[in-house]
C-alpha positions as CSV (number, residue, x, y, z in Angstrom):
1,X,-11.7,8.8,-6.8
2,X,-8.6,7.9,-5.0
3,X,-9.4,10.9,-2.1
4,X,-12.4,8.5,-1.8
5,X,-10.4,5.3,-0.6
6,X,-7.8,7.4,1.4
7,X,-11.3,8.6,3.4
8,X,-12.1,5.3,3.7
9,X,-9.0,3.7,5.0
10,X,-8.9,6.6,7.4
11,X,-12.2,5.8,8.9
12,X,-11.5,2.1,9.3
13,X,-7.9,2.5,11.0
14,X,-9.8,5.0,13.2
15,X,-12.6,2.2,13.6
16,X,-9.9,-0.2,14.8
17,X,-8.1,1.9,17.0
18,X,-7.9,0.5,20.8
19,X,-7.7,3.1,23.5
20,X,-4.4,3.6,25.9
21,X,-5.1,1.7,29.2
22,X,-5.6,3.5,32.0
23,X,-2.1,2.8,34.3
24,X,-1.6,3.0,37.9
25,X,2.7,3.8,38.8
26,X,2.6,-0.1,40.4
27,X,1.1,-1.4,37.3
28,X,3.6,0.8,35.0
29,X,6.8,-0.4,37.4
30,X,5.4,-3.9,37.5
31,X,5.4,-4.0,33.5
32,X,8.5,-2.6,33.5
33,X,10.4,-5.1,35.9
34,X,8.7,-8.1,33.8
35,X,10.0,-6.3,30.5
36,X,13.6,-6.1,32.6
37,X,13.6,-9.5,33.5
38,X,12.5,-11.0,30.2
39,X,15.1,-9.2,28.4
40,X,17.6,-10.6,30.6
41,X,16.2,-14.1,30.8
42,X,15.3,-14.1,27.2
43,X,12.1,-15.5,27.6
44,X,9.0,-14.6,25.9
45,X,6.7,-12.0,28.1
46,X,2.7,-12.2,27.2
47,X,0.0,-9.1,28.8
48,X,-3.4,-9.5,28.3
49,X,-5.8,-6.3,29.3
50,X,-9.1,-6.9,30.2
């Protein structure tokens, strides 16, 4: 019985699984320099993939 529900869980975290972006090197640097600049700021950084 418990196999059962580990099965389960498996297919849901699989079912909510969100595929790696596809990065250019400018979009990877670009991320990188925000996630620079907010560490030394301190400020909050937000990315939104569409």
């Amino acid at each position: 019985m418990p196999e059962q529900y580990i099965g389960l869980q498996e297919v849901i975290n699989k079912q909510l699984e969100v595929p790696k972006p596809d990065l250019t090197e400018e979009q990877m640097q670009q991320i990188n320099f925000t996630l620079i600049e907010a560490l030394h700021t301190n400020k909050q950084v937000y990315r939104i993939y569409m």
